[in-house]
C-alpha positions as a LaTeX table, in Angstrom:
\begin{tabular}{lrrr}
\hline
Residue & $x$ (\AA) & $y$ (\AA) & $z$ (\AA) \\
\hline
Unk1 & 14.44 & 1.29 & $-1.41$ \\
Unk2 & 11.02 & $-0.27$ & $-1.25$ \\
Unk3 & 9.38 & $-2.10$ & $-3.78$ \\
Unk4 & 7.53 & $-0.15$ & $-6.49$ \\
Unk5 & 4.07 & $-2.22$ & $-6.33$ \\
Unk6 & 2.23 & $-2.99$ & $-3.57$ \\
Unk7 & $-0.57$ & $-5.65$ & $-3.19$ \\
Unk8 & $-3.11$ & $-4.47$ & $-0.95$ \\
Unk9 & $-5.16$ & $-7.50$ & $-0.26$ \\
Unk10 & $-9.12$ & $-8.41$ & $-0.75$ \\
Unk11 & $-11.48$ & $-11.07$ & 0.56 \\
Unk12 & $-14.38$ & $-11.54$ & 2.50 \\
Unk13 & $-13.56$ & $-14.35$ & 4.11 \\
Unk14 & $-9.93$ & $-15.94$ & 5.44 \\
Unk15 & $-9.67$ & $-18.67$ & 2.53 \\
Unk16 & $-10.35$ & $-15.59$ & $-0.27$ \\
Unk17 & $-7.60$ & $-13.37$ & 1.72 \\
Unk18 & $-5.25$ & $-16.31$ & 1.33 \\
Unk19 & $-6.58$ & $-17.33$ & $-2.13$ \\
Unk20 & $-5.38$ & $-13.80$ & $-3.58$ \\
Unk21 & $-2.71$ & $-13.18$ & $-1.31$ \\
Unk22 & $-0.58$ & $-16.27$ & $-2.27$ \\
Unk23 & $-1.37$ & $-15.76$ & $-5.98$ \\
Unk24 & $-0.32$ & $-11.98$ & $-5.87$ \\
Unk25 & 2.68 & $-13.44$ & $-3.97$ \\
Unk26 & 3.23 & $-16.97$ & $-6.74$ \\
Unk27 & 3.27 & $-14.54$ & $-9.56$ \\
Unk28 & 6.13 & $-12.24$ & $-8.03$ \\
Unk29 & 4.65 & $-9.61$ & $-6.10$ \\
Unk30 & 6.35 & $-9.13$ & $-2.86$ \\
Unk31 & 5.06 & $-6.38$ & $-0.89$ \\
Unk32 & 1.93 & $-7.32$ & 0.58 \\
Unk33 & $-0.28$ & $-4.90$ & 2.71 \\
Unk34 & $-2.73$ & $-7.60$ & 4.45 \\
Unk35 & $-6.35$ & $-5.15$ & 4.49 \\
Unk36 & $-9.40$ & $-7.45$ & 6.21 \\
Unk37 & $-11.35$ & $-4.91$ & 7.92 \\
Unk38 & $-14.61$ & $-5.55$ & 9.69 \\
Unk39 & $-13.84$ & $-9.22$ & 11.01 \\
Unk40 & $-13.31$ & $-10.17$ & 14.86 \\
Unk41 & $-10.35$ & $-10.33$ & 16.51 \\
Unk42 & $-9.36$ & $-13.92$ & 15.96 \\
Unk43 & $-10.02$ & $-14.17$ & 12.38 \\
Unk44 & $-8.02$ & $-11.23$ & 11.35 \\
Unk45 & $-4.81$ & $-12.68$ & 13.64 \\
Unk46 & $-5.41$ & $-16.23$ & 12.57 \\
Unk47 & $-5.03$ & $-14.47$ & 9.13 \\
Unk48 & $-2.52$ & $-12.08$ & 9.81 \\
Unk49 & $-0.40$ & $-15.13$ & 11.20 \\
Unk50 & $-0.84$ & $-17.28$ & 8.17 \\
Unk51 & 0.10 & $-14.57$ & 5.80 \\
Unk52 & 3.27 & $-13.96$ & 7.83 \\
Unk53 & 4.15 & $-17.33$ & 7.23 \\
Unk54 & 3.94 & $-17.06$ & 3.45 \\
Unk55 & 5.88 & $-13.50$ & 3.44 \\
Unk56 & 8.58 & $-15.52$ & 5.06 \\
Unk57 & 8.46 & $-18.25$ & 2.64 \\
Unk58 & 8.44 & $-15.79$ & $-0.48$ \\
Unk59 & 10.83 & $-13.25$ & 1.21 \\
Unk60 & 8.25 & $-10.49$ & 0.96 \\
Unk61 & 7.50 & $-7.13$ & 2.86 \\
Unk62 & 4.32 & $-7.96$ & 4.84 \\
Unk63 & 2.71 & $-4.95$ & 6.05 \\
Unk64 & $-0.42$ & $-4.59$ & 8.24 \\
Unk65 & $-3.45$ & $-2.38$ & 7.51 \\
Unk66 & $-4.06$ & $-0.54$ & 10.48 \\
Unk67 & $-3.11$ & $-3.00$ & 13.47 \\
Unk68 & $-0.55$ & $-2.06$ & 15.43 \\
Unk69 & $-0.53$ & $-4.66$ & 18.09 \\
Unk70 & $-0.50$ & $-7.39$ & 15.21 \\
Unk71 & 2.13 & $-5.67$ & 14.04 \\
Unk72 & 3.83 & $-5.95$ & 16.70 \\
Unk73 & 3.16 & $-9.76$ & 18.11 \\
Unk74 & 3.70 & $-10.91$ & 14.66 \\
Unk75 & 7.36 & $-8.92$ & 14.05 \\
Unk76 & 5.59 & $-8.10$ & 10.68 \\
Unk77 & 8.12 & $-5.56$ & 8.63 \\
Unk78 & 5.31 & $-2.88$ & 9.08 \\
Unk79 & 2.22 & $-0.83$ & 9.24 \\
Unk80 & 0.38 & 1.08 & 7.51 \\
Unk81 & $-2.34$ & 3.47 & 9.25 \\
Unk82 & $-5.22$ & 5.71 & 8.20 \\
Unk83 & $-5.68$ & 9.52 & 8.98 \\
Unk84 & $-8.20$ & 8.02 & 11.02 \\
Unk85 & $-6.27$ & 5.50 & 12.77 \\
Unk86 & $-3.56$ & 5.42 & 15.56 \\
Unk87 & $-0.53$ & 8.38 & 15.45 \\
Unk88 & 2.73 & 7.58 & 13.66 \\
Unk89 & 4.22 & 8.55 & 16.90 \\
Unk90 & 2.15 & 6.23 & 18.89 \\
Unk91 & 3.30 & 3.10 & 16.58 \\
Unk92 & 6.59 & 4.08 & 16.36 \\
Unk93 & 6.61 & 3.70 & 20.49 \\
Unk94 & 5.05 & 0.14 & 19.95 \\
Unk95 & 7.02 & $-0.82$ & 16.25 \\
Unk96 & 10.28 & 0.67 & 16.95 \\
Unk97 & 12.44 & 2.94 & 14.66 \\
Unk98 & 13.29 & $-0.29$ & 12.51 \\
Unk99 & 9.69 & $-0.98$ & 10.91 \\
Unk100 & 8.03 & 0.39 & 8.19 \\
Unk101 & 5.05 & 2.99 & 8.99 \\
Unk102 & 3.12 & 3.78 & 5.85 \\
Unk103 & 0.10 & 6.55 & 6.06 \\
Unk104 & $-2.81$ & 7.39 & 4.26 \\
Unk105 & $-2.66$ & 11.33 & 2.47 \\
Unk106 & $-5.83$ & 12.74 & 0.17 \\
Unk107 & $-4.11$ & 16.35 & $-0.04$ \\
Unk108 & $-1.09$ & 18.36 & $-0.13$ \\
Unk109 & $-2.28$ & 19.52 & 3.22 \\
Unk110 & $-2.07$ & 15.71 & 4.88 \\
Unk111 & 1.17 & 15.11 & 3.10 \\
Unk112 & 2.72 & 17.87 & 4.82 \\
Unk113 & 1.25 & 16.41 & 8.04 \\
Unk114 & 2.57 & 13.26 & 7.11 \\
Unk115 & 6.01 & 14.81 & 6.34 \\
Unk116 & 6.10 & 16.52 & 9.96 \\
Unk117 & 5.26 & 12.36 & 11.40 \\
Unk118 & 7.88 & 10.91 & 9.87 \\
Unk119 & 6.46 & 8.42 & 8.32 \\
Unk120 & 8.35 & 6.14 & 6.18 \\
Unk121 & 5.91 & 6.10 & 2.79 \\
Unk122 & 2.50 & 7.48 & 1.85 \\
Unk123 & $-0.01$ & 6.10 & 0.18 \\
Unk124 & $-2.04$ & 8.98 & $-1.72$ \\
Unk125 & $-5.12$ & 8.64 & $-3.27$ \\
Unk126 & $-7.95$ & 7.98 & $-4.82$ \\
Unk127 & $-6.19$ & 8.25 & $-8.41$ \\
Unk128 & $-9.70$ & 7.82 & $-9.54$ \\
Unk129 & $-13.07$ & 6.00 & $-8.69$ \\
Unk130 & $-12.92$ & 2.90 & $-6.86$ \\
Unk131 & $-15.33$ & 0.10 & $-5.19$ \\
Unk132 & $-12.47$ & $-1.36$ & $-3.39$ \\
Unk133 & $-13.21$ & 1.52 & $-0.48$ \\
Unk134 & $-16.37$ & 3.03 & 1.26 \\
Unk135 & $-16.42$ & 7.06 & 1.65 \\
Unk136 & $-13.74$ & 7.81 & $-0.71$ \\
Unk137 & $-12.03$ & 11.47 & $-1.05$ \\
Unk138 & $-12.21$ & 13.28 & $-3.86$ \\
Unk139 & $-10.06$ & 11.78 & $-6.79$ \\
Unk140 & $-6.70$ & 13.41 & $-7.49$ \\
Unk141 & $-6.39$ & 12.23 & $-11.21$ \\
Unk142 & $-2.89$ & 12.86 & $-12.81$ \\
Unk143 & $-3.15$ & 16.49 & $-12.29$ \\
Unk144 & $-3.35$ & 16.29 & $-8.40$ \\
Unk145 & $-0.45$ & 13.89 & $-8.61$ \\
Unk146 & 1.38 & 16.38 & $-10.72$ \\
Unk147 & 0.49 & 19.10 & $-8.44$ \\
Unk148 & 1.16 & 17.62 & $-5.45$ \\
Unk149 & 4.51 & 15.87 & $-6.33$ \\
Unk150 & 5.98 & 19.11 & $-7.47$ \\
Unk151 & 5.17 & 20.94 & $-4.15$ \\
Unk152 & 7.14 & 18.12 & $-2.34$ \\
Unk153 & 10.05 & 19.26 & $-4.53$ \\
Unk154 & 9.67 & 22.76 & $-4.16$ \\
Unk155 & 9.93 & 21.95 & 0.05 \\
Unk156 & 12.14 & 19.16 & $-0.95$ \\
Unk157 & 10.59 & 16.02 & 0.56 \\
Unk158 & 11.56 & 12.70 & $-0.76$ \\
Unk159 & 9.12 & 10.42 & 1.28 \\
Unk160 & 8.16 & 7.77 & $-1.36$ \\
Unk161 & 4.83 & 8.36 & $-2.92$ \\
Unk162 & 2.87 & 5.50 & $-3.59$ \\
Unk163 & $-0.22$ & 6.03 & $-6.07$ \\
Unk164 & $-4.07$ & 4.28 & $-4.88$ \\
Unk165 & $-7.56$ & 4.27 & $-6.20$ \\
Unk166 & $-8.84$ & 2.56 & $-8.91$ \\
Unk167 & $-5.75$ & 2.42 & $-11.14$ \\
Unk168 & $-5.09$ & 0.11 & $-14.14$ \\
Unk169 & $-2.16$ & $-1.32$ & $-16.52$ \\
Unk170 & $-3.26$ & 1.90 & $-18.53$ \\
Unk171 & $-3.24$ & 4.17 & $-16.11$ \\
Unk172 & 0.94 & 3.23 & $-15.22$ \\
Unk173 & 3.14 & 5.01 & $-17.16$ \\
Unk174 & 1.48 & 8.22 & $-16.66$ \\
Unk175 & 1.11 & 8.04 & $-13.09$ \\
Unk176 & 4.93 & 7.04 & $-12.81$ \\
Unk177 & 5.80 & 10.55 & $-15.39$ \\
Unk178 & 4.36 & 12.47 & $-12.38$ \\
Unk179 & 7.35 & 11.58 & $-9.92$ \\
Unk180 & 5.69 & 8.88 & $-7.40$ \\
Unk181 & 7.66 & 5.54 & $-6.74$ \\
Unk182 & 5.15 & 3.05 & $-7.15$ \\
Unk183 & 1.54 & 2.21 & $-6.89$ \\
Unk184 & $-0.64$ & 0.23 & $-4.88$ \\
Unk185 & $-3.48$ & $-1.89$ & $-5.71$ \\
Unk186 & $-6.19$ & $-4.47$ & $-4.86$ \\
Unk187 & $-8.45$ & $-4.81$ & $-7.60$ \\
Unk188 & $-6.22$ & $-5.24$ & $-10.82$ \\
Unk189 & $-4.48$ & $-8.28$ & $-9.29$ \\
Unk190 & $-7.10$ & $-9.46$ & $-7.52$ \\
Unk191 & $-9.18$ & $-9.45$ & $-10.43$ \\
Unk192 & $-6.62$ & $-10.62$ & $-13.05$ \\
Unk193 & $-6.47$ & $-14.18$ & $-14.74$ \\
Unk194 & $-3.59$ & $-13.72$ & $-16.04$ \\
Unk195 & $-1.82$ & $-12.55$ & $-13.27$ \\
Unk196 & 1.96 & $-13.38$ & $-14.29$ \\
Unk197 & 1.87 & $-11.72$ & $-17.37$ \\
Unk198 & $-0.19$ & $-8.84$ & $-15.45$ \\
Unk199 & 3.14 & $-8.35$ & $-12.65$ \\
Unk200 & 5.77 & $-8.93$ & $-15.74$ \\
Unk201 & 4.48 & $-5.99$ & $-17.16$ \\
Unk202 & 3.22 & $-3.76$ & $-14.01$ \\
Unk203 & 6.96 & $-4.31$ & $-13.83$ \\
Unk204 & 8.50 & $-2.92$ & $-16.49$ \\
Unk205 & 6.28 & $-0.02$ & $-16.25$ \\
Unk206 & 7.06 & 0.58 & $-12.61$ \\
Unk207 & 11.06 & 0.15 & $-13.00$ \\
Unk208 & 11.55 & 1.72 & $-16.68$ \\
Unk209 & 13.62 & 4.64 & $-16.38$ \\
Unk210 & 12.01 & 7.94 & $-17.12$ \\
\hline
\end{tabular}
């Protein structure tokens, strides 16, 4: 099963992206969802290479925001893709059936749609307010995670829900009581200075038995 926390990366510039990324990664984080949006075409591969590289060397799941085609020249373990972004049919024909397709949900509604794609996890979200992303959807709280994780039980889907938006080491333990299998974030690692301590913990919250 996949790991239960997910880096998703931040940086303006190539050196910040691998700055963060191989901290998140030297402090025992291995899933690592490389986001640089809004750079040219050889930055982000020049990036996206060097990041594989590191994945390799710390034996983590290295997943690519949005870019199939990198995905694909760079035999990265995955993608993961926006409701905005390319089908999950259309980079399954590129990927294969043996890499990881994530996809973006906001409601019950894109869940289901997400269900019906086959896609391997979803990342649903916002949890609650966050700078990390422009034109966010309205914010779920534990309440839409509640709601939205029981339907899927009801209809009996077990596609791993993975919690985004703004959450924090407090926010954990209740987010986890709702039924999702992990979380994703940017921010809290990215921002930590004690970033060690921060995964040892994220940890035990993420793999405690409920």
């Amino acid at each position: 099963m996949y790991n239960k926390l997910q880096y998703i990366s931040q940086g303006n510039t190539i050196e910040e992206q691998l700055y963060n990324i191989h901290k998140a990664l030297d402090n025992g984080c291995n899933w690592i969802q490389l986001r640089f949006k809004n750079q040219n075409k050889f930055e982000a591969f020049t990036l996206a290479e060097a990041v594989k590289k590191l994945c390799k060397e710390y034996l983590a799941t290295f997943i690519i925001n949005d870019n199939v085609h990198f995905a694909k020249l760079l035999d990265a373990d995955g993608v993961h893709l926006g409701l905005s972004d390319r089908s999950i049919d259309e980079a399954r024909l590129i990927l294969g059936t043996t890499k990881i397709i994530g996809g973006t949900a906001n409601t019950w509604e894109d869940v289901l749609q997400r269900t019906a794609e086959n896609c391997d996890y979803i990342g649903l979200g916002p949890f609650q307010f966050t700078t990390t992303k422009q034109n966010l959807s309205p914010i779920l709280g534990l309440e839409g995670y509640d709601s939205i994780i029981n339907q899927m039980k009801i209809k009996n889907i077990q596609i791993p829900i993975y919690a985004i938006g703004g959450i924090t080491m407090k926010n954990v333990q209740g987010l986890m009581q709702t039924g999702i299998h992990g979380i994703a974030v940017s921010g809290l690692i990215t921002q930590n200075e004690n970033l060690s301590q921060l995964i040892t913990q994220l940890n035990r919250q993420l793999y405690v038995t409920i």
